[in-house]
Backbone as CSV, one residue per row, in Angstrom:
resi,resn,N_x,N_y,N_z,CA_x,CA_y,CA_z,C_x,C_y,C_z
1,UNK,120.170,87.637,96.596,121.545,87.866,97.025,121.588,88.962,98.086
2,UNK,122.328,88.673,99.038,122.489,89.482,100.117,123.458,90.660,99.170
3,UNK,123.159,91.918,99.683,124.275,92.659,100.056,124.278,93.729,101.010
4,UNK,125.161,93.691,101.440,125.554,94.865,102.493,126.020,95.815,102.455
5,UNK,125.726,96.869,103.352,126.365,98.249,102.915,127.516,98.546,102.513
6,UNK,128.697,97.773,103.129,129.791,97.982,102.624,130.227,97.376,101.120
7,UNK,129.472,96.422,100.257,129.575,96.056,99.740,128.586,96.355,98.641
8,UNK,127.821,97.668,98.975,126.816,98.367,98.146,127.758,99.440,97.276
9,UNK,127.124,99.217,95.909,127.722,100.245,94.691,127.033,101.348,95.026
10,UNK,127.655,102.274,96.092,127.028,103.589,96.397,127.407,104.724,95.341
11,UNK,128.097,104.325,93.818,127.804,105.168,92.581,126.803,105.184,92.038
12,UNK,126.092,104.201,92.410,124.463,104.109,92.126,123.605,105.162,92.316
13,UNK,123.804,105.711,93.229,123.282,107.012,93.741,123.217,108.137,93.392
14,UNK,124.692,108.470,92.734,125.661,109.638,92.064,123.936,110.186,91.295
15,UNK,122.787,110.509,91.403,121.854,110.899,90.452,121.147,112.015,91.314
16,UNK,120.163,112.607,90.588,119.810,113.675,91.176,118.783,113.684,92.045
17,UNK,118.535,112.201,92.235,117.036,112.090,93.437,117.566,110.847,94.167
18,UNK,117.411,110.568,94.793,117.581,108.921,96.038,116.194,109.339,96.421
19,UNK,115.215,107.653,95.985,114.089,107.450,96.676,114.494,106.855,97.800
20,UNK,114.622,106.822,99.056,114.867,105.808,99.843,113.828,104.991,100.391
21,UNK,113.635,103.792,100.632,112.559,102.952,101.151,113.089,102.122,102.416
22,UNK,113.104,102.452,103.594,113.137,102.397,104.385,112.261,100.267,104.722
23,UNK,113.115,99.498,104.626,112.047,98.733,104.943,112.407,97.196,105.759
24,UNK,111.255,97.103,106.730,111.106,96.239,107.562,110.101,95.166,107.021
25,UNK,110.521,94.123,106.004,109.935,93.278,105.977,108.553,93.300,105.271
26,UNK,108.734,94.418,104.545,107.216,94.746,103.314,107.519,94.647,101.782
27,UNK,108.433,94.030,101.833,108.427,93.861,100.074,107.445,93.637,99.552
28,UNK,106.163,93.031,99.913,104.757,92.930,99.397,104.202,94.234,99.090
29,UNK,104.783,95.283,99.958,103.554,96.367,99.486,104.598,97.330,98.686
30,UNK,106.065,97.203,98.312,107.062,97.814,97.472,106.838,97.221,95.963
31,UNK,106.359,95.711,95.844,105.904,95.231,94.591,104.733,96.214,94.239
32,UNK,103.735,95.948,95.412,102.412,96.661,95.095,102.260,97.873,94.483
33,UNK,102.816,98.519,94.391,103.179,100.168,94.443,103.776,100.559,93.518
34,UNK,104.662,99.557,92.782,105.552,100.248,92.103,105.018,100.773,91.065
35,UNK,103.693,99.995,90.394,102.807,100.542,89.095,102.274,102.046,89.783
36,UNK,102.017,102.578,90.993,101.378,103.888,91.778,102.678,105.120,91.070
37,UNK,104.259,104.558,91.050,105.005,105.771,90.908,105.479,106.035,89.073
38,UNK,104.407,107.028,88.775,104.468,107.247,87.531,105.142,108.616,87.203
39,UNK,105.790,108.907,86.233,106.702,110.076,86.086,107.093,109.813,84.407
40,UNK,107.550,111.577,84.198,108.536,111.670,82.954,109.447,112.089,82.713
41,UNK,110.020,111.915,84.221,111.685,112.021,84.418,112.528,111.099,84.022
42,UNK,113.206,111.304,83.532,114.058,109.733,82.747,114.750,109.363,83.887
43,UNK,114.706,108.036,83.734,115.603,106.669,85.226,116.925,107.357,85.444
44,UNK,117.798,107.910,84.414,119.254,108.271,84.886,119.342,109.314,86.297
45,UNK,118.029,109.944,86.002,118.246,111.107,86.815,117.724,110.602,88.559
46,UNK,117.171,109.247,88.707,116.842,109.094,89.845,116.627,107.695,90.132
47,UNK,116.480,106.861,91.508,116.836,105.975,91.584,116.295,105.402,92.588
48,UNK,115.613,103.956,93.041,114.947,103.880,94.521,115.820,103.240,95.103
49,UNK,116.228,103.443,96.047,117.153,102.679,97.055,116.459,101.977,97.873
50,UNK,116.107,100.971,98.789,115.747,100.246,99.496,116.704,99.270,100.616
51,UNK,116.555,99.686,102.062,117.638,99.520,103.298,116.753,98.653,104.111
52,UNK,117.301,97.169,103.618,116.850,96.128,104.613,117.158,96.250,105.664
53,UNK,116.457,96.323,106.645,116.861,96.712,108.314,116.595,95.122,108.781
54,UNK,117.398,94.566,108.999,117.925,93.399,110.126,117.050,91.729,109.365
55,UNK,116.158,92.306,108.022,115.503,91.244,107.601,116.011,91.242,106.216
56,UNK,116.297,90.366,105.780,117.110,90.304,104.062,115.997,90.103,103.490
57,UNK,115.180,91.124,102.438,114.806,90.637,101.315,114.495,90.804,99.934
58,UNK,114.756,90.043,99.138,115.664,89.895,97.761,114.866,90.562,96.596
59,UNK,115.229,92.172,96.307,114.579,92.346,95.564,115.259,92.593,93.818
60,UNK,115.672,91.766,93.752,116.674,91.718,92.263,115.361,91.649,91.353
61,UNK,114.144,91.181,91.094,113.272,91.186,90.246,113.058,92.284,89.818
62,UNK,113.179,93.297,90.579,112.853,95.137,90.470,113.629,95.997,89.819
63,UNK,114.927,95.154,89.615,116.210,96.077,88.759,115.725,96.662,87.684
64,UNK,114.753,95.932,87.053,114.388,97.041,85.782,113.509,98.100,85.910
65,UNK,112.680,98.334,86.898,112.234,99.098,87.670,112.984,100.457,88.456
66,UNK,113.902,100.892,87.970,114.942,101.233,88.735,115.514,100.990,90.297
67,UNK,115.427,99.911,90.602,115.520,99.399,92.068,116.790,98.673,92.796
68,UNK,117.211,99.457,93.381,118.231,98.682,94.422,118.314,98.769,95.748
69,UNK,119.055,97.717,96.029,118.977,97.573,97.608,120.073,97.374,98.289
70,UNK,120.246,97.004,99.479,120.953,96.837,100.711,120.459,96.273,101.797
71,UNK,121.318,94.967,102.363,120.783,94.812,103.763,121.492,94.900,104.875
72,UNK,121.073,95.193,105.876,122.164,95.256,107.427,121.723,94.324,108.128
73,UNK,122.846,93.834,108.542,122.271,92.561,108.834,123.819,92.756,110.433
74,UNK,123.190,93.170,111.939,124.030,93.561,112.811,125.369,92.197,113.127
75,UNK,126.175,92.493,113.400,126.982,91.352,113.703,126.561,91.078,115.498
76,UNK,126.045,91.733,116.043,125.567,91.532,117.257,124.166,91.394,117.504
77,UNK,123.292,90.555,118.445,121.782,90.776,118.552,121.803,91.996,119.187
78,UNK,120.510,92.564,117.946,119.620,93.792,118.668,118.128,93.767,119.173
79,UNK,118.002,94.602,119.718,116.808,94.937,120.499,115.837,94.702,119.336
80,UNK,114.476,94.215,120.037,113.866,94.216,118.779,113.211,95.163,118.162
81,UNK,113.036,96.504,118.938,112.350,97.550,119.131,113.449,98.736,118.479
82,UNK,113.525,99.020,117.537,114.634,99.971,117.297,114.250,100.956,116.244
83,UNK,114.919,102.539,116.646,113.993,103.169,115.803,114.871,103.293,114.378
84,UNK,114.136,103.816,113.275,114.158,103.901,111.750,115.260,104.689,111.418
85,UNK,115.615,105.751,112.709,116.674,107.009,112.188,117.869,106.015,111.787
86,UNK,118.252,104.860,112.431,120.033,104.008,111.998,119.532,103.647,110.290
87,UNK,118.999,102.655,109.745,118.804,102.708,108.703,118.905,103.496,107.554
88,UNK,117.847,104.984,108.000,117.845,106.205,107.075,119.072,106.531,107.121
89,UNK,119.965,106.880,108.759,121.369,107.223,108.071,121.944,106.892,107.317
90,UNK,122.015,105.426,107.440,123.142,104.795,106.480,123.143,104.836,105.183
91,UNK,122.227,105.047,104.903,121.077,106.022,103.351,122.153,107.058,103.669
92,UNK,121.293,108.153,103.939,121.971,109.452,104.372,123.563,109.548,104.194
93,UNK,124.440,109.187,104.696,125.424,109.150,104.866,126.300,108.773,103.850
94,UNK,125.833,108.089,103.109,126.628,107.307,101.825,125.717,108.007,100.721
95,UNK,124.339,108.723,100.641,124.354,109.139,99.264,124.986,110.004,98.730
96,UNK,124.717,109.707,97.250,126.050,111.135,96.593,124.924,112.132,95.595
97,UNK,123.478,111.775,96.185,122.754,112.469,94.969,122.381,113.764,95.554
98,UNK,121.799,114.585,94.524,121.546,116.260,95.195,120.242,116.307,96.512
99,UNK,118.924,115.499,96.252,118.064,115.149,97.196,118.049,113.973,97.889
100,UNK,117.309,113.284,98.683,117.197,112.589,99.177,115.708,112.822,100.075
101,UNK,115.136,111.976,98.762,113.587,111.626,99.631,113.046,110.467,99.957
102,UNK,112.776,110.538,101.238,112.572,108.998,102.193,110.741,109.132,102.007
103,UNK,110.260,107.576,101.687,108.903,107.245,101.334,108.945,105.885,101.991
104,UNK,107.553,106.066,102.873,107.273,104.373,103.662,107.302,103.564,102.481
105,UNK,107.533,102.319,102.506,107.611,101.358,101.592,105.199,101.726,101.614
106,UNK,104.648,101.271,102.603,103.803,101.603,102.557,102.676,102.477,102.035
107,UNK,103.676,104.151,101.592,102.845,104.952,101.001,102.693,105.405,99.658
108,UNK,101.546,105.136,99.015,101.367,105.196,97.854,101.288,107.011,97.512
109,UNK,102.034,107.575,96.299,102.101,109.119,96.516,101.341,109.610,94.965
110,UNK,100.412,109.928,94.741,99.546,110.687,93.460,100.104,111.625,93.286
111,UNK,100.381,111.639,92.231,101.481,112.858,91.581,102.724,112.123,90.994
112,UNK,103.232,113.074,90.241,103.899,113.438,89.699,105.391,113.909,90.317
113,UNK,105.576,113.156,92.005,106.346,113.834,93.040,107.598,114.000,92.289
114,UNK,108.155,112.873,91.572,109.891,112.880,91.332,109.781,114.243,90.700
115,UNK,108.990,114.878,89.677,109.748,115.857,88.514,109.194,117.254,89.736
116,UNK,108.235,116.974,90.311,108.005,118.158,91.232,109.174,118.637,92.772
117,UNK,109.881,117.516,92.676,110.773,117.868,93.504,112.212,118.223,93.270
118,UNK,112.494,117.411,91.962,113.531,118.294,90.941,113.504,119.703,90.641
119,UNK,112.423,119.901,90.576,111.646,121.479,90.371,111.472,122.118,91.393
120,UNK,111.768,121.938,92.644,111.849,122.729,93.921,112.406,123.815,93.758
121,UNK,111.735,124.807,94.699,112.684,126.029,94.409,113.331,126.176,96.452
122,UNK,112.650,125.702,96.651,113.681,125.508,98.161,114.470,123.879,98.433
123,UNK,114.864,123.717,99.709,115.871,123.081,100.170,114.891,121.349,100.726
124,UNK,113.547,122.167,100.948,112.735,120.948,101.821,111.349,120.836,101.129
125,UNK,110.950,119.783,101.112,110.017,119.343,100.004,109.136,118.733,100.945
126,UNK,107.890,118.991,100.471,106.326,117.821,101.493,105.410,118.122,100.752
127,UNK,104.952,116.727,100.966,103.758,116.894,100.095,102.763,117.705,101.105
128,UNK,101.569,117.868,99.853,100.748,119.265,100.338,99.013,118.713,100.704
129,UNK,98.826,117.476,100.461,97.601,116.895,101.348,96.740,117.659,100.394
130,UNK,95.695,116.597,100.950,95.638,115.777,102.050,96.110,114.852,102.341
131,UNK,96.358,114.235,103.627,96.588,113.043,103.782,95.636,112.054,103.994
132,UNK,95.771,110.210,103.328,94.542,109.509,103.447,95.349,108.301,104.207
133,UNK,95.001,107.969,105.346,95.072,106.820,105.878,93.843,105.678,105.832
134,UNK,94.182,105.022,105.141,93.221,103.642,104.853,92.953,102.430,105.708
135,UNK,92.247,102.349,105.659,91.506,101.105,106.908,92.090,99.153,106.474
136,UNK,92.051,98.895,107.032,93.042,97.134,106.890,91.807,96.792,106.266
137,UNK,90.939,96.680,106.157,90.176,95.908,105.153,90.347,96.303,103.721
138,UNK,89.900,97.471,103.368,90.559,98.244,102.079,91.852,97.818,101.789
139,UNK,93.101,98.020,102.502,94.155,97.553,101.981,94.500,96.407,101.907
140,UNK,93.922,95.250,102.722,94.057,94.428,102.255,93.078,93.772,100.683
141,UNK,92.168,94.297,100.422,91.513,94.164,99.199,92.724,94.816,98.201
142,UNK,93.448,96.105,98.235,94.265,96.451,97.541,95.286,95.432,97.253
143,UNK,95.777,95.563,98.271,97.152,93.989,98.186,96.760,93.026,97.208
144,UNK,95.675,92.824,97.146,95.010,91.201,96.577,94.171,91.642,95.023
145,UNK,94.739,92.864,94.747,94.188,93.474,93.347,92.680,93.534,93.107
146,UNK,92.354,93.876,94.424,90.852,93.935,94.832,90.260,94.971,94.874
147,UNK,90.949,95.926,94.889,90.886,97.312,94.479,91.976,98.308,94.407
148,UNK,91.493,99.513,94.140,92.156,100.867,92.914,92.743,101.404,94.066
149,UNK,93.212,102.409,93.675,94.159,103.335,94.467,92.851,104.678,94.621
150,UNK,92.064,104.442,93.754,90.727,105.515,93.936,89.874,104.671,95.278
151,UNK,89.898,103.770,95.062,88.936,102.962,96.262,89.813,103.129,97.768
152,UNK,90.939,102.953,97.904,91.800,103.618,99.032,91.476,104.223,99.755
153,UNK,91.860,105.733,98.522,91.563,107.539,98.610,89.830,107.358,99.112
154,UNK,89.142,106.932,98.590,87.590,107.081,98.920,86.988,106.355,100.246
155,UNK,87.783,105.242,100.742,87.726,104.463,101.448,88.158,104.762,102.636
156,UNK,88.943,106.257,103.189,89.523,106.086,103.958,89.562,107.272,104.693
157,UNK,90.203,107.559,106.033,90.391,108.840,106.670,91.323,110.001,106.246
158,UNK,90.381,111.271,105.829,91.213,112.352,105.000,91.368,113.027,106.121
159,UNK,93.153,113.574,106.210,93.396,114.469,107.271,94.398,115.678,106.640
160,UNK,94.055,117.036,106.871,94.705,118.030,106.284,96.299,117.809,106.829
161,UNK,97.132,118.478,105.814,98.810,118.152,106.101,99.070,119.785,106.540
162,UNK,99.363,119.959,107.711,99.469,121.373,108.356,101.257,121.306,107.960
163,UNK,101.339,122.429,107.172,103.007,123.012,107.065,103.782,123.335,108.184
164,UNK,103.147,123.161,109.326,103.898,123.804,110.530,103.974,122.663,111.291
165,UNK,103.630,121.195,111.377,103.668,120.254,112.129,104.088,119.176,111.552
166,UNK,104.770,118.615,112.394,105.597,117.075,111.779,104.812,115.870,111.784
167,UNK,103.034,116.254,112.246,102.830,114.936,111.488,102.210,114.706,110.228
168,UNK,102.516,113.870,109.677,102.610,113.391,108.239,104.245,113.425,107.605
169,UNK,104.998,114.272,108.716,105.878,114.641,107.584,106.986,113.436,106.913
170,UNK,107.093,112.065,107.824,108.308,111.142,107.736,107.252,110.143,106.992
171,UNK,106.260,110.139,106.492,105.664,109.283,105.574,106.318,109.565,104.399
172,UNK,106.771,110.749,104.142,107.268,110.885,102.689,107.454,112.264,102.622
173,UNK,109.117,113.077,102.513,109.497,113.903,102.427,111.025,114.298,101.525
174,UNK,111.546,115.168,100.983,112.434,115.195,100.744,113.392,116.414,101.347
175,UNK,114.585,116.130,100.817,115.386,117.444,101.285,116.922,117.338,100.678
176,UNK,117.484,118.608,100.450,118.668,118.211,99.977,119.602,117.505,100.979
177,UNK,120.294,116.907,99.687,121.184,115.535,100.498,122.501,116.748,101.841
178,UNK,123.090,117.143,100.868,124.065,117.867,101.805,123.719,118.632,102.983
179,UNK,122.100,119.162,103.069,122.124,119.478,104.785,121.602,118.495,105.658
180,UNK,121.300,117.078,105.255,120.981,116.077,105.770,122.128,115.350,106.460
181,UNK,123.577,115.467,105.649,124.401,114.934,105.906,124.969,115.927,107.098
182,UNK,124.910,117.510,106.189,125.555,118.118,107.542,125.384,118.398,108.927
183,UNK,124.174,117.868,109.088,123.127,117.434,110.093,123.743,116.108,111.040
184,UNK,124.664,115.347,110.093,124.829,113.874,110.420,123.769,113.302,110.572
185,UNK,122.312,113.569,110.001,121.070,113.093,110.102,120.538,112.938,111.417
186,UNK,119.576,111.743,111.324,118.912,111.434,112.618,119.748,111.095,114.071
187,UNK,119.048,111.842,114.946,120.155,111.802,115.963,119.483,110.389,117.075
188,UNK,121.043,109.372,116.976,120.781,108.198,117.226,120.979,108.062,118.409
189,UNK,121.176,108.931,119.582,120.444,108.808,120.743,119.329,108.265,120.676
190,UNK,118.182,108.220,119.890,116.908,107.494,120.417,117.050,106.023,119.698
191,UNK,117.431,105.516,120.311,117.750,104.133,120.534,115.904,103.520,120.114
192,UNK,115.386,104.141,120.920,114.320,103.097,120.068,113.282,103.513,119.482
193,UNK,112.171,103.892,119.677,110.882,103.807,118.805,110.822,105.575,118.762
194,UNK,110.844,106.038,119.471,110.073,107.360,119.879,111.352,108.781,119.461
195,UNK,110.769,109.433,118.621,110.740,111.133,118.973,111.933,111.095,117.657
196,UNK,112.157,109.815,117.146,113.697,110.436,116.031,113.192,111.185,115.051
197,UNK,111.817,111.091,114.764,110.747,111.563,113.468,111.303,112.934,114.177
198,UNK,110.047,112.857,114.623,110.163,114.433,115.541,110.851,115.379,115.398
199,UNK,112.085,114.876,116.122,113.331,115.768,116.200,114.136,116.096,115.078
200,UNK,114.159,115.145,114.079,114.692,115.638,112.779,113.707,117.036,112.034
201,UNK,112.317,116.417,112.187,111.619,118.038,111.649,111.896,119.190,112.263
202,UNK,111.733,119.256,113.355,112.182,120.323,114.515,113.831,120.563,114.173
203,UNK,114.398,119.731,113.798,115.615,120.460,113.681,116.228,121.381,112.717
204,UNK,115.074,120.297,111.254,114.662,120.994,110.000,114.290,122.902,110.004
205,UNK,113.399,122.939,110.749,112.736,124.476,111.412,113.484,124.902,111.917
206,UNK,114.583,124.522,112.702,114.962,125.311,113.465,116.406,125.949,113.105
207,UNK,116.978,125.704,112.036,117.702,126.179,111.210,117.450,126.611,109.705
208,UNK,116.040,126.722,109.730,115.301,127.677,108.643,115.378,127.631,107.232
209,UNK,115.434,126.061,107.396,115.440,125.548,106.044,113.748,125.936,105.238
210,UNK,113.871,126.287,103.974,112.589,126.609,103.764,112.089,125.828,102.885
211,UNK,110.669,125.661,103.280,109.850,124.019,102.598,108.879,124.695,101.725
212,UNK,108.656,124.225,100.597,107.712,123.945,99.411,106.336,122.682,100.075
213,UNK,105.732,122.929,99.571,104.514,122.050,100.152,103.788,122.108,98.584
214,UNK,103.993,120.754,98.150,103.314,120.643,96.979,101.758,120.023,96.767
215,UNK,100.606,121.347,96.390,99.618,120.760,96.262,98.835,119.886,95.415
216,UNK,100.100,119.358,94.305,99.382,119.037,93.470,100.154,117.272,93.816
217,UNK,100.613,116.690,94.951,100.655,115.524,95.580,100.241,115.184,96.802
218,UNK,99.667,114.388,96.938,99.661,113.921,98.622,99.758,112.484,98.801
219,UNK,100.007,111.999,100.317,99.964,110.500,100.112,98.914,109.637,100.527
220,UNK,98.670,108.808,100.368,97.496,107.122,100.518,98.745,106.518,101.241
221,UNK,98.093,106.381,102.701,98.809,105.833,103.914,98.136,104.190,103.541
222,UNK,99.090,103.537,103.416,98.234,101.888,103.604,98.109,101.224,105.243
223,UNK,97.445,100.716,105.432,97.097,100.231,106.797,98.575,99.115,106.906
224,UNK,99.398,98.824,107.407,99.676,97.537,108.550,99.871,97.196,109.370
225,UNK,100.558,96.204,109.601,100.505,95.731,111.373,102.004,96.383,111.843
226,UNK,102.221,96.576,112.910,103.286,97.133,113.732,103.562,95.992,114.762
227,UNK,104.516,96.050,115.203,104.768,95.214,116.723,104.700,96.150,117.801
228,UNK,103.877,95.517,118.725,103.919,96.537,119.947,104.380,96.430,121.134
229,UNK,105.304,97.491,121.685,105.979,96.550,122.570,105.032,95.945,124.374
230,UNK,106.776,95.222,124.382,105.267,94.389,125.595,105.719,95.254,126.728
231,UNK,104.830,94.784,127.356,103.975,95.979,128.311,104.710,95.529,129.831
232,UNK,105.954,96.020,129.699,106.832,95.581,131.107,107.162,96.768,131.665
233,UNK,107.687,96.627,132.918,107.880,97.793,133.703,109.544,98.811,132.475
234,UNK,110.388,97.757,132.465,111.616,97.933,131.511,111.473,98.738,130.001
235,UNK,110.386,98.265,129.594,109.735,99.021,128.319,109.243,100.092,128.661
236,UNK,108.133,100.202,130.337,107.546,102.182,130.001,108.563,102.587,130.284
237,UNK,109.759,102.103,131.744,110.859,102.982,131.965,111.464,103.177,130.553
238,UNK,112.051,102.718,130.085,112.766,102.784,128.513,111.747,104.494,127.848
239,UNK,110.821,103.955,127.526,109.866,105.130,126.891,109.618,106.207,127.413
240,UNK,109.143,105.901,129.250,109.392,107.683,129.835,110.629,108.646,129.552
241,UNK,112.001,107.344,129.620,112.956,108.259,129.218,113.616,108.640,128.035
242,UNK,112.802,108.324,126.800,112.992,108.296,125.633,112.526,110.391,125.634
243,UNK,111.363,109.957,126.595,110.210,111.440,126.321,111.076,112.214,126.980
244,UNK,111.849,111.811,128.511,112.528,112.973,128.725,114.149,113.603,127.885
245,UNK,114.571,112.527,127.372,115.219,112.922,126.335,114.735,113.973,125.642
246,UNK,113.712,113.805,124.986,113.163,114.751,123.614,112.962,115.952,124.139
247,UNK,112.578,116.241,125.588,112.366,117.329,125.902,113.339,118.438,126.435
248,UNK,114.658,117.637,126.553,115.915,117.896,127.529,116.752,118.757,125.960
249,UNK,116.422,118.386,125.269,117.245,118.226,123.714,116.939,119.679,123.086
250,UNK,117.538,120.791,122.840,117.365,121.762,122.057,117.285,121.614,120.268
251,UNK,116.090,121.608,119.394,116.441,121.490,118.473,117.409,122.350,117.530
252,UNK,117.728,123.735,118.096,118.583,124.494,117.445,120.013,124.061,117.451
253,UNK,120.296,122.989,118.655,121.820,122.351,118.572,121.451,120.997,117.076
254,UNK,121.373,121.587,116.268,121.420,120.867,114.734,121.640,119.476,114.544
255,UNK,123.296,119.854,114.619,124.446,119.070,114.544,124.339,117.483,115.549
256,UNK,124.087,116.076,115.241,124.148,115.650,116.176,125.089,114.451,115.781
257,UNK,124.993,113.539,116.786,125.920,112.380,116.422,127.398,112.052,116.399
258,UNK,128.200,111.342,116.824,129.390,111.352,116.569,129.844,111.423,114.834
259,UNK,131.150,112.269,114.698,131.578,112.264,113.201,132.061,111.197,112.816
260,UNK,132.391,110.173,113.710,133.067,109.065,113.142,132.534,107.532,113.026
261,UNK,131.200,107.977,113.572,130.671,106.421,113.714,128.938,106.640,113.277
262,UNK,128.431,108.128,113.210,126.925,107.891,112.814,126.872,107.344,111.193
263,UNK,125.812,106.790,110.885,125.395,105.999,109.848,126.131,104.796,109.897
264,UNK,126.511,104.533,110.959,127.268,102.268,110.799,125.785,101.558,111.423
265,UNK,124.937,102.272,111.535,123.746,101.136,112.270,123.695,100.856,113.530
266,UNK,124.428,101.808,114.594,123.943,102.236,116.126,124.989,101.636,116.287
């Protein structure tokens, strides 16, 4: 069954964690995974949300799992290239819970993250690494119950998670819901692929929100395929000026987005 945001029970949320799952067409690796998120936080207190971006798919099998969803589905054609920040808003924008932590449908997280982030004693939450990005052969043996979540981790490229740099950080992070919102979240100027990660961490820092880095989680990046765009004069112009955007942009101006229209999906 389709549903749509406006037609999403956003009391669902009313709890003290929103997992959000961000997802383009991977319900295969959101099945996969779900045995990876183990905890002894009881279900009332938290909840996975999942935001079909422009592809409907049906995950009602998962309800007992604590799982719900949403799809957007544009009333106009879009670009096919579009970045992740419209989605997360619409997350963002409509939750009513105290955090809000966004996880690739993709990344598998060891630990104990939900009760360790309830337990925060600051505002911004990351895991504390290493980080393991896994090779497409490995994960695809994973997918196919071909191997462990130890064979992954062992299988794959370990890279330290530096507290001062944003990469790793949009694989899986949390933060409280209310400065996310007061943020109006991701700023949807970047229309397409490039720099919305970015600029949300940087904006994170730059109003001195203070982050916990938990060492006793990190994540198992799974390998997949991406679309890449094609290689036209219209696409690098598009992307050079994506970059001069990012650079033109002060992250200390916080605040972005119109008040009346961010989180509808661009």
């Amino acid at each position: 069954m389709i549903v749509t945001p406006e037609d999403f029970d956003w009391s669902l949320t009313d709890r003290e964690l929103v997992i959000f799952l961000p997802n383009w067409g991977r319900a295969n690796f959101i099945r996969r995974l779900m045995p990876t998120i183990q905890t002894n936080v009881p279900k009332e207190k938290w909840i996975i949300l999942v935001g079909n971006d422009r592809q409907h798919e049906d995950l009602s099998d998962l309800a007992d799992q604590n799982v719900v969803y949403f799809t957007f589905e544009p009333d106009t054609k879009r670009e096919q290239y579009r970045g992740g920040g419209f989605i997360r808003n619409m997350a963002i924008k409509n939750s009513r819970s105290k955090w809000f932590f966004q996880k690739d449908p993709e990344v598998i997280i060891e630990g104990d993250f939900i009760a360790n982030i309830l337990a925060c004693p600051t505002d911004f939450y990351r895991l504390g690494g290493p980080a393991f990005r896994v090779q497409q052969n490995v994960t695809e043996r994973f997918m196919k119950h071909q191997a462990t979540v130890g064979d992954c981790r062992q299988e794959s490229d370990r890279k330290p998670i530096d507290s001062n740099n944003f990469v790793f950080f949009n694989f899986a992070y949390g933060v409280k819901t209310q400065i996310l919102q007061d943020m109006r979240g991701y700023d949807e100027d970047y229309g397409g692929t490039y720099c919305y990660d970015r600029d949300m961490y940087y904006r994170l820092m730059a109003q001195g929100v203070q982050t916990t880095m938990d060492p006793q989680c990190h994540p198992v990046h799974l390998w997949h395929s991406t679309p890449s765009f094609p290689d036209t004069q219209q696409t690098r112009d598009e992307y050079e000026a994506m970059k001069r955007m990012f650079a033109s942009k002060d992250p200390k101006d916080v605040v972005r987005n119109d008040p009346k229209t961010w989180g509808k999906g661009g």
